[in-house]
PyMOL CGO cylinders between C-alpha atoms (Angstrom):
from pymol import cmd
from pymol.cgo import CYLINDER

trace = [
    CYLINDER, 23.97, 18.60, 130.01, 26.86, 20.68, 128.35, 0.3, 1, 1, 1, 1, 1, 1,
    CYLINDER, 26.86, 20.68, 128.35, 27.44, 17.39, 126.24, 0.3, 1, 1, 1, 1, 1, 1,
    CYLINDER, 27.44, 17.39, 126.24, 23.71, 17.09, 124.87, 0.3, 1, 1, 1, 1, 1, 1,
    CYLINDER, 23.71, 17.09, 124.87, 23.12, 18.75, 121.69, 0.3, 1, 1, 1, 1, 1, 1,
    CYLINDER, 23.12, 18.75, 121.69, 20.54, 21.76, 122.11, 0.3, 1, 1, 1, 1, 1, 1,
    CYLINDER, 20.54, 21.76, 122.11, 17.71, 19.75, 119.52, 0.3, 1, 1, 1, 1, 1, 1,
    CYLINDER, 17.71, 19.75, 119.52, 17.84, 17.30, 122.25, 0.3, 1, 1, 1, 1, 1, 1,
    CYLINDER, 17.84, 17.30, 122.25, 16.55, 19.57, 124.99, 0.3, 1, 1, 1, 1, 1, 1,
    CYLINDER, 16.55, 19.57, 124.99, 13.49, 20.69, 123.55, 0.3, 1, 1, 1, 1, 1, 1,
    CYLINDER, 13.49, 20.69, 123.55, 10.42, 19.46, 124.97, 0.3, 1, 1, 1, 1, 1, 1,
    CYLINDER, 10.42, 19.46, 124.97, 8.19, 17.04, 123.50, 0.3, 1, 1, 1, 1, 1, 1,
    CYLINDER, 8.19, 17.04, 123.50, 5.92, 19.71, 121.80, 0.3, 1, 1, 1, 1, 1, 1,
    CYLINDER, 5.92, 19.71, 121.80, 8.06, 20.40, 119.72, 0.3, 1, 1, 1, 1, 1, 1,
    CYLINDER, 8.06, 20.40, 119.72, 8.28, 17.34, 117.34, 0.3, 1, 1, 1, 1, 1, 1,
    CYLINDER, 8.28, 17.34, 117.34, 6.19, 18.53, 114.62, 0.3, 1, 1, 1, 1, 1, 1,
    CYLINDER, 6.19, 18.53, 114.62, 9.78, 21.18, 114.16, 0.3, 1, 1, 1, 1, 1, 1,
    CYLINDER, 9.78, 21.18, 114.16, 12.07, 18.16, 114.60, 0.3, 1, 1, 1, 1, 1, 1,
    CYLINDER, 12.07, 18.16, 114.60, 10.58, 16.52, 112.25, 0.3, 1, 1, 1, 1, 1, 1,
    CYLINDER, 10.58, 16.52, 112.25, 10.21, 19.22, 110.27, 0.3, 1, 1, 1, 1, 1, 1,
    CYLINDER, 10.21, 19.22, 110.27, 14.15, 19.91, 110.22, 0.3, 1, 1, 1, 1, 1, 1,
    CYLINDER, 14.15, 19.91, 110.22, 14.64, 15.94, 109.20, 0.3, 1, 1, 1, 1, 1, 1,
    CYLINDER, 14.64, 15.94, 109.20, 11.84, 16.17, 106.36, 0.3, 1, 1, 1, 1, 1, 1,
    CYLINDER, 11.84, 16.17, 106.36, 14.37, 19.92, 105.29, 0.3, 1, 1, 1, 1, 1, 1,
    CYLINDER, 14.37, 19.92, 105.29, 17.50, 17.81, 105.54, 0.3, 1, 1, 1, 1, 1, 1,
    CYLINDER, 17.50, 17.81, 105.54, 16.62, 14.64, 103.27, 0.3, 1, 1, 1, 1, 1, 1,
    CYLINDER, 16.62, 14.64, 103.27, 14.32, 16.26, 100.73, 0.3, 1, 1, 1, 1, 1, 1,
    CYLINDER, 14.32, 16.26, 100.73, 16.87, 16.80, 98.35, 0.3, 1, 1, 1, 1, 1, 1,
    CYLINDER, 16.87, 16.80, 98.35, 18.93, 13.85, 98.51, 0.3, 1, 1, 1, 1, 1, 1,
    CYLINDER, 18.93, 13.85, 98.51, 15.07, 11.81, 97.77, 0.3, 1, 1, 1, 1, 1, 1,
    CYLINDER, 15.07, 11.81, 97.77, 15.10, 13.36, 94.89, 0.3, 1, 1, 1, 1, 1, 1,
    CYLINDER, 15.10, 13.36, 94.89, 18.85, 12.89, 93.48, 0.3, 1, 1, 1, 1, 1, 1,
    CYLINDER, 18.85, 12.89, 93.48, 17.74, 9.29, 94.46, 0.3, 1, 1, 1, 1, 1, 1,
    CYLINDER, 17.74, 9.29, 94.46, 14.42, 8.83, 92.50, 0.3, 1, 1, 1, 1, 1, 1,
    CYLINDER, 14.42, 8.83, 92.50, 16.73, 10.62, 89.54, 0.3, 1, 1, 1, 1, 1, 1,
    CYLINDER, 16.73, 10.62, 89.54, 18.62, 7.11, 89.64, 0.3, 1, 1, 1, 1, 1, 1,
    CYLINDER, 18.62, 7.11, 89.64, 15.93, 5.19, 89.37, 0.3, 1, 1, 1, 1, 1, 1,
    CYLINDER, 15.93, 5.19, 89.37, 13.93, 7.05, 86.84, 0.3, 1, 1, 1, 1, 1, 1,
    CYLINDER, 13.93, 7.05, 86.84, 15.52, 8.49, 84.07, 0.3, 1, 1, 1, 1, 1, 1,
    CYLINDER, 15.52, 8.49, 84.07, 14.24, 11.67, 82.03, 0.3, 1, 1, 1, 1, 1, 1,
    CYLINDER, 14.24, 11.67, 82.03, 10.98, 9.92, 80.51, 0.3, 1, 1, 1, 1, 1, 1,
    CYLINDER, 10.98, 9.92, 80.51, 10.94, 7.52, 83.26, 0.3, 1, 1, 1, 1, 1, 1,
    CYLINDER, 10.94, 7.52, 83.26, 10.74, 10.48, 85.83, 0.3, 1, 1, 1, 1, 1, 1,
    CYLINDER, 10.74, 10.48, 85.83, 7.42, 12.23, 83.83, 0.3, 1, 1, 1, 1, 1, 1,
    CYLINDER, 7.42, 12.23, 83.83, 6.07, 8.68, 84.04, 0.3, 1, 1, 1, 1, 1, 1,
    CYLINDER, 6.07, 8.68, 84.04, 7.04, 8.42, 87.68, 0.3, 1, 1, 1, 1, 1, 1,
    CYLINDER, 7.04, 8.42, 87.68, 6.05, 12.08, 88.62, 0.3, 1, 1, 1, 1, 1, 1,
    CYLINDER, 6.05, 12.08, 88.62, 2.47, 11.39, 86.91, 0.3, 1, 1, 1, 1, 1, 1,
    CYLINDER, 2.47, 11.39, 86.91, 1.81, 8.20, 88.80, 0.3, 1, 1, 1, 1, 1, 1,
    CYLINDER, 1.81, 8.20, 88.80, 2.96, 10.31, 92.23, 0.3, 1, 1, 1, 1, 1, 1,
    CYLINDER, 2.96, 10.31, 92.23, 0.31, 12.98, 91.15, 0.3, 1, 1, 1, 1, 1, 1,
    CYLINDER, 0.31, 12.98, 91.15, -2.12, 9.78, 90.72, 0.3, 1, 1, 1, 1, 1, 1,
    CYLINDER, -2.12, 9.78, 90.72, -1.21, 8.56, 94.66, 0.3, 1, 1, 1, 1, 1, 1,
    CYLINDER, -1.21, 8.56, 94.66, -1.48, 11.70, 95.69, 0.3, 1, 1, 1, 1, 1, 1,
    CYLINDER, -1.48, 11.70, 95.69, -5.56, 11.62, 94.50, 0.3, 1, 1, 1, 1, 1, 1,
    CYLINDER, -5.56, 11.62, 94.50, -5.24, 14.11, 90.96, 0.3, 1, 1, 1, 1, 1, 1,
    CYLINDER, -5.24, 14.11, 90.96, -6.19, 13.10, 87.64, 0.3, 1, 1, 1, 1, 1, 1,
    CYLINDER, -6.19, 13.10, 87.64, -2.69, 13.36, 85.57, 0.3, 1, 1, 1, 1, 1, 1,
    CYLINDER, -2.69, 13.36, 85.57, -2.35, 12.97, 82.21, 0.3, 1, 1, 1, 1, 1, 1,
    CYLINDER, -2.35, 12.97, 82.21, 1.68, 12.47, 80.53, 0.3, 1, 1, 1, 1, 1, 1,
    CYLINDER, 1.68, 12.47, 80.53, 1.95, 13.65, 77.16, 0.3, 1, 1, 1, 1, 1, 1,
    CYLINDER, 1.95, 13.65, 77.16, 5.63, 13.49, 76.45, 0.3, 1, 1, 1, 1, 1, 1,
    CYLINDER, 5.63, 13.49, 76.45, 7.17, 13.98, 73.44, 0.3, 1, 1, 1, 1, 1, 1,
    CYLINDER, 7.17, 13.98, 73.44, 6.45, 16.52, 69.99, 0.3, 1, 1, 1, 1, 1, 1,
    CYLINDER, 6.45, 16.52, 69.99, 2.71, 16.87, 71.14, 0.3, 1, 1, 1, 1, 1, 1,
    CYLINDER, 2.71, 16.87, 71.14, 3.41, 18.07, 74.69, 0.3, 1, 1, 1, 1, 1, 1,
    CYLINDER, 3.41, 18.07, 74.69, 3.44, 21.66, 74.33, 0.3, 1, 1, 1, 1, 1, 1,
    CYLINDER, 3.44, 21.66, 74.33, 5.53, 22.75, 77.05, 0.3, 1, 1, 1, 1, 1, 1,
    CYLINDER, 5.53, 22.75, 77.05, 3.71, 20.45, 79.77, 0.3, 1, 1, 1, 1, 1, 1,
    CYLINDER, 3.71, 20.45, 79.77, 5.11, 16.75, 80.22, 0.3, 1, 1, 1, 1, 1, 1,
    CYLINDER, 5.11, 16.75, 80.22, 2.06, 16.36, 82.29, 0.3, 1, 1, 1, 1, 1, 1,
    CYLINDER, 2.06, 16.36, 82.29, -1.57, 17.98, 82.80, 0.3, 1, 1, 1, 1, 1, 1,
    CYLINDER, -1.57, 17.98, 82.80, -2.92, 17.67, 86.67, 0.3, 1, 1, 1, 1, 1, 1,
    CYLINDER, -2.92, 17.67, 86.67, -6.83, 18.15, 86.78, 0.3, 1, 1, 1, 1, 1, 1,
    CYLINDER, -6.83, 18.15, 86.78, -7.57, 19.73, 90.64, 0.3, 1, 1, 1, 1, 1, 1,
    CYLINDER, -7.57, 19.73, 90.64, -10.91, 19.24, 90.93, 0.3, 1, 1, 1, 1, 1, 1,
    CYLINDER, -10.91, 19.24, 90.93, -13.36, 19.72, 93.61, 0.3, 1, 1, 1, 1, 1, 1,
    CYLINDER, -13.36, 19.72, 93.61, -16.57, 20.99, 94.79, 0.3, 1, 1, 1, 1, 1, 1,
    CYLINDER, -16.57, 20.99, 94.79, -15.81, 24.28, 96.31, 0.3, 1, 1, 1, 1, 1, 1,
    CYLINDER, -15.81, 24.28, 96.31, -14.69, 25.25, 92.68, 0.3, 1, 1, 1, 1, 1, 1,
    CYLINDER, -14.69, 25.25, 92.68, -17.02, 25.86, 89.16, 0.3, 1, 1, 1, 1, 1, 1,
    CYLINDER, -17.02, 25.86, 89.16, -14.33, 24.18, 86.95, 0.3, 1, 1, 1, 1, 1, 1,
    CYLINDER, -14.33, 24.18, 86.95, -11.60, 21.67, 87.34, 0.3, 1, 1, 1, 1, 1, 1,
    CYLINDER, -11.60, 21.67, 87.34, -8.50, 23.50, 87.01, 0.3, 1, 1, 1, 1, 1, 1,
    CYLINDER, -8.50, 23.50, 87.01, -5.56, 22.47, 84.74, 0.3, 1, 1, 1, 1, 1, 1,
    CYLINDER, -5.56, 22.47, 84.74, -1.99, 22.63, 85.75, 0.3, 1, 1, 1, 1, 1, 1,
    CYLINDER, -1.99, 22.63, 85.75, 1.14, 21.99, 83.40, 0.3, 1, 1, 1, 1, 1, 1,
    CYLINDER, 1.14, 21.99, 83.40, 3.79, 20.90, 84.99, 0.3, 1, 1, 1, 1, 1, 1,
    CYLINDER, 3.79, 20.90, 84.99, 7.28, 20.60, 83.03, 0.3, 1, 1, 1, 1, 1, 1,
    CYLINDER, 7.28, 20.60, 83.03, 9.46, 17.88, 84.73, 0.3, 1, 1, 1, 1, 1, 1,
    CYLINDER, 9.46, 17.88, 84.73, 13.21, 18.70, 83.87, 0.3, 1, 1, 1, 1, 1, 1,
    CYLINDER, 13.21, 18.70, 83.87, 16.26, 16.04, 85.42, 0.3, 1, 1, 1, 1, 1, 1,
    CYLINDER, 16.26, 16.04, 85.42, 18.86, 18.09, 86.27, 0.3, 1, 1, 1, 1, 1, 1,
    CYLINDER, 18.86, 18.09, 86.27, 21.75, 16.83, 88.41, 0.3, 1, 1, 1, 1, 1, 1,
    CYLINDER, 21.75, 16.83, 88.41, 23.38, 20.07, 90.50, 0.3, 1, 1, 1, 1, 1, 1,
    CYLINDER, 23.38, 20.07, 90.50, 22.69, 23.80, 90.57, 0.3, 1, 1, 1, 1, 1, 1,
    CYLINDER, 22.69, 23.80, 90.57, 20.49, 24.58, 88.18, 0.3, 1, 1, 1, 1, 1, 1,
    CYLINDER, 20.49, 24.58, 88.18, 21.45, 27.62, 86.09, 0.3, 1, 1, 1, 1, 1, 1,
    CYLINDER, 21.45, 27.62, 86.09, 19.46, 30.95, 85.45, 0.3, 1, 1, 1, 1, 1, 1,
    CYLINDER, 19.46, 30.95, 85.45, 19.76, 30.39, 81.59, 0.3, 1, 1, 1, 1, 1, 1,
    CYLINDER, 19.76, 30.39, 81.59, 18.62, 26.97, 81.86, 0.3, 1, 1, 1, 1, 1, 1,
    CYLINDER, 18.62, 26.97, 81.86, 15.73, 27.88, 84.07, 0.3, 1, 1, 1, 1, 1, 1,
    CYLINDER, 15.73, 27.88, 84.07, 14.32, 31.04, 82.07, 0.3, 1, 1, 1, 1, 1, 1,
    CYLINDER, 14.32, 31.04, 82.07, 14.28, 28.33, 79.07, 0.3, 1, 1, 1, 1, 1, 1,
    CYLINDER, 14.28, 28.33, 79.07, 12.24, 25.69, 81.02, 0.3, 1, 1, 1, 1, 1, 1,
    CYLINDER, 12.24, 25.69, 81.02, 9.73, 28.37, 82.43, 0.3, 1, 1, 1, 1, 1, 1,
    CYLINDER, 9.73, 28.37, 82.43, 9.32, 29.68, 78.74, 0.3, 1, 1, 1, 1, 1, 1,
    CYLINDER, 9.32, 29.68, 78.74, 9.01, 26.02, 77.14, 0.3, 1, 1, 1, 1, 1, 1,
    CYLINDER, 9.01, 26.02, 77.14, 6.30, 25.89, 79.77, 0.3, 1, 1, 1, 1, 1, 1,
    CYLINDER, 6.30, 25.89, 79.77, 4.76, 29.54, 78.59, 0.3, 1, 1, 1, 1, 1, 1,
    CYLINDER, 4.76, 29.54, 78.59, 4.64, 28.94, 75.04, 0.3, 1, 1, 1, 1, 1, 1,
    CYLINDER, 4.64, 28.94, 75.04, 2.48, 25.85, 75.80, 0.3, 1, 1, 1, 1, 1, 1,
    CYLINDER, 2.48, 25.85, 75.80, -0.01, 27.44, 78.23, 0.3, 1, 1, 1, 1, 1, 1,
    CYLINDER, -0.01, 27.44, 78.23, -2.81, 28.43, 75.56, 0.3, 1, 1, 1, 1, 1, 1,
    CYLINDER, -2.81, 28.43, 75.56, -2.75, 24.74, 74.10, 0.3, 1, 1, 1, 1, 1, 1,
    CYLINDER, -2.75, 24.74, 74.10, -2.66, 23.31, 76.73, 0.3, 1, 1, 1, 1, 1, 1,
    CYLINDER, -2.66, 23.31, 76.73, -5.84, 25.12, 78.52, 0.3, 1, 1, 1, 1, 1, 1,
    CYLINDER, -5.84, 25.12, 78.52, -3.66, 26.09, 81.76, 0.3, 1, 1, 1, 1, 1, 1,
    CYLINDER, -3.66, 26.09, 81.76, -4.52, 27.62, 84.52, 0.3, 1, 1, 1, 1, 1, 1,
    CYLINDER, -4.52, 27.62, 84.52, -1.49, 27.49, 86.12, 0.3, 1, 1, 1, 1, 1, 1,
    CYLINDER, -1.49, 27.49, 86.12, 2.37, 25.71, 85.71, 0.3, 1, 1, 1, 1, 1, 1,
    CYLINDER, 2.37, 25.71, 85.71, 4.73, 23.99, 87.74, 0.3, 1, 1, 1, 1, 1, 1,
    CYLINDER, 4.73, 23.99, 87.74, 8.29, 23.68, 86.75, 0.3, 1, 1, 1, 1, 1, 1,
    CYLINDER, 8.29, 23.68, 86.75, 8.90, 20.70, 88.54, 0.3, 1, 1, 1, 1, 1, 1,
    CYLINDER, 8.90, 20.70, 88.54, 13.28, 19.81, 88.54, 0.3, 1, 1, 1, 1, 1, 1,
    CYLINDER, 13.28, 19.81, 88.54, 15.74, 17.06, 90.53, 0.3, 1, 1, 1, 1, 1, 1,
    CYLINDER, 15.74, 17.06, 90.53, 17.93, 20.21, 90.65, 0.3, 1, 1, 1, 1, 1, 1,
    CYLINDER, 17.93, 20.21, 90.65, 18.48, 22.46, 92.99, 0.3, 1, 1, 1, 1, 1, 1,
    CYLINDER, 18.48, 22.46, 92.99, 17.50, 26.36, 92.17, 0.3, 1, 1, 1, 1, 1, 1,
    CYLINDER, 17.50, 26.36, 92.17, 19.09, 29.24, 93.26, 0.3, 1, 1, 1, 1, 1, 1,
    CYLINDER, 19.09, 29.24, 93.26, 17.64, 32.22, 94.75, 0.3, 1, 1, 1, 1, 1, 1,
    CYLINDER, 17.64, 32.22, 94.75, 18.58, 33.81, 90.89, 0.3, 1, 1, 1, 1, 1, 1,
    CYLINDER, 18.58, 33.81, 90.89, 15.94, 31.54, 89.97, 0.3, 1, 1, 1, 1, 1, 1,
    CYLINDER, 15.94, 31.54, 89.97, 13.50, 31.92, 92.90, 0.3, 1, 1, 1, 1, 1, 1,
    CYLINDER, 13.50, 31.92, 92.90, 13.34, 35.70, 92.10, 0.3, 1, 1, 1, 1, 1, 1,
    CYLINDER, 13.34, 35.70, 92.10, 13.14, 35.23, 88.52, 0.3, 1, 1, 1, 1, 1, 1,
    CYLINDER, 13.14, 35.23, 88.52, 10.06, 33.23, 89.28, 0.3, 1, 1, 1, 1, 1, 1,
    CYLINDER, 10.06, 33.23, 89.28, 8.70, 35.90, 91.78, 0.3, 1, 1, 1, 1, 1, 1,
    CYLINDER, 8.70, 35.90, 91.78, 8.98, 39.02, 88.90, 0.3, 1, 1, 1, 1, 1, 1,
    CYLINDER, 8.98, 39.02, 88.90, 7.28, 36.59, 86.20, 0.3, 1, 1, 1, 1, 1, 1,
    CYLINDER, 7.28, 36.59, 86.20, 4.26, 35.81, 88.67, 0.3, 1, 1, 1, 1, 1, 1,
    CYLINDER, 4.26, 35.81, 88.67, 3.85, 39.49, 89.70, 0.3, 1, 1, 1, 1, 1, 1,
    CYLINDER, 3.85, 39.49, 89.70, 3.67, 40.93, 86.24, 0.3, 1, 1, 1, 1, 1, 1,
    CYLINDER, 3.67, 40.93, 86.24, 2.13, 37.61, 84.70, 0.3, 1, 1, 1, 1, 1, 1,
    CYLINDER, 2.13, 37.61, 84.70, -0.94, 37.05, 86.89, 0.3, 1, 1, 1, 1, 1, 1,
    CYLINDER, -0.94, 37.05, 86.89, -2.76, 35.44, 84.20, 0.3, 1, 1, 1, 1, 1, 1,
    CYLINDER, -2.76, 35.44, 84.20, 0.08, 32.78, 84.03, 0.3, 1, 1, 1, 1, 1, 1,
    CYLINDER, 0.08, 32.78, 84.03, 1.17, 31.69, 87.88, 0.3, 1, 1, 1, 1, 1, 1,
    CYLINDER, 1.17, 31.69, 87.88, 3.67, 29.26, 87.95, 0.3, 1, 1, 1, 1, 1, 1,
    CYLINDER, 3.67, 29.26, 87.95, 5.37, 27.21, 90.85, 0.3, 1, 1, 1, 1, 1, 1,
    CYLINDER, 5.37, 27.21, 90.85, 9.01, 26.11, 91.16, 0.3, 1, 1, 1, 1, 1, 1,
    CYLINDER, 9.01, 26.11, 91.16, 9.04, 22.70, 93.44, 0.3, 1, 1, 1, 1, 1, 1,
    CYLINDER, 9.04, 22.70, 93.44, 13.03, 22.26, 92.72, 0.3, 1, 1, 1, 1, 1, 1,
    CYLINDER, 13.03, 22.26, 92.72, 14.82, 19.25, 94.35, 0.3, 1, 1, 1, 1, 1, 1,
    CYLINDER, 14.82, 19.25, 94.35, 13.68, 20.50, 98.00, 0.3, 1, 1, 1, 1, 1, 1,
    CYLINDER, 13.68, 20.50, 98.00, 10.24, 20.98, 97.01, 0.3, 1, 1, 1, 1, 1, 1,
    CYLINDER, 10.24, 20.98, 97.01, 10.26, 17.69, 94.85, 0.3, 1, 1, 1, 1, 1, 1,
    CYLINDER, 10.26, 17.69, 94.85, 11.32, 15.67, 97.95, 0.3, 1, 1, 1, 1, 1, 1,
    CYLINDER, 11.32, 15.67, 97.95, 8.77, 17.28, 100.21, 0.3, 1, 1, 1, 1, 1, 1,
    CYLINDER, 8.77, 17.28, 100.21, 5.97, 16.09, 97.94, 0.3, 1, 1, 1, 1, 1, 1,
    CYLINDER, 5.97, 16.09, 97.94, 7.65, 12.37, 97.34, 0.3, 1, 1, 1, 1, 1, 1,
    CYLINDER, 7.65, 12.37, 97.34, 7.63, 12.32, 101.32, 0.3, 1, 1, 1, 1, 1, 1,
    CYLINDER, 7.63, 12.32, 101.32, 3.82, 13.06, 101.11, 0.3, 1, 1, 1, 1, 1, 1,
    CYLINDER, 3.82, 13.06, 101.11, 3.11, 10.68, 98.97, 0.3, 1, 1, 1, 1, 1, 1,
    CYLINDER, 3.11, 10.68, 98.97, 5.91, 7.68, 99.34, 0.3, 1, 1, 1, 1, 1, 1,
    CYLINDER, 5.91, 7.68, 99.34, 3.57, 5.52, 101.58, 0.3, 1, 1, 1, 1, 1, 1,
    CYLINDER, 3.57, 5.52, 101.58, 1.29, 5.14, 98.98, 0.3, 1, 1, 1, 1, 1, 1,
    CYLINDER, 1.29, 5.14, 98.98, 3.14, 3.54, 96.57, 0.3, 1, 1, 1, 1, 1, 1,
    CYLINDER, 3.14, 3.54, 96.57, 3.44, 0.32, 98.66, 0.3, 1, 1, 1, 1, 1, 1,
    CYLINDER, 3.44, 0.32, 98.66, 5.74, -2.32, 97.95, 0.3, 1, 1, 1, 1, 1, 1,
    CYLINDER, 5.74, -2.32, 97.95, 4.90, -3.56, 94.42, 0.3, 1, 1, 1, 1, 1, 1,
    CYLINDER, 4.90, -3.56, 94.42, 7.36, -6.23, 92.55, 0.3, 1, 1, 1, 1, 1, 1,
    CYLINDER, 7.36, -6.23, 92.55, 8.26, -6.08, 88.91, 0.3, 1, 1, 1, 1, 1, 1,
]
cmd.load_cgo(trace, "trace")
């Protein structure tokens, strides 16, 4: 037993925390991968049709008219009076992501929110954020209530491709 690794000794209740730990450790490299695949407007395009599998109404409005959102998710359902609208700003970064660089995409994604109707953001990046960035994030939604945003960087990307990867299925080009 001295030769077994300790994961391997835990019982069999605990696979939902296995799997868990395998679903941590590959997150980010899914999303350096669908960064090969998809480049910058080919990753909005990709990221809306993932909000489509995943059951949202997503509409991509790249470009000049975008305002700050490269896509607008409707949530709607009946437990609430209104769909809600959320902006999300899909940046392909490669790496560490830098403070600078992230205050700029959480502003681009600010200066939009009025046009744009939102009700709340997503800066949504193939990088990886540090906890700089985390906390940046955490000061802006305290004193901006109004204006909550969410940071799904390269680990938070890969644990919603993981969610939704099965339902893309196996189509050819």
């Amino acid at each position: 037993m001295a030769n077994i690794p300790t994961f391997q000794l835990e019982p069999k209740r605990s696979t939902a925390v296995r799997l868990s730990r395998v679903r941590d450790a590959i997150s980010p490299e899914l999303s350096a991968l669908i960064q090969q695949q998809f480049w910058r407007q080919d990753l909005s395009w990709f990221c809306s049709e993932l909000f489509r599998k995943l059951g949202y109404t997503a509409y991509l409005q790249e470009g000049p008219g975008e305002y700050g959102s490269d896509i607008v998710v409707e949530i709607r359902s009946e437990l609430l009076p209104r769909s809600l609208r959320v902006g999300v700003q899909v940046k392909a970064y490669t790496g560490a992501v830098s403070l600078q660089t992230f205050r700029q995409d959480i502003q681009q994604l600010i200066d939009g929110w009025d046009r744009n109707k939102l009700d709340y953001g997503v800066l949504l990046t193939t990088g990886a954020c540090g906890q700089d960035c985390f906390e940046y994030l955490a000061e802006h939604n305290d004193s901006h209530t109004d204006r909550q945003i969410t940071l799904m960087d390269s680990s938070g990307f890969g644990h919603l491709l993981i969610k939704a990867i099965g339902r893309f299925g196996s189509e050819e080009e």
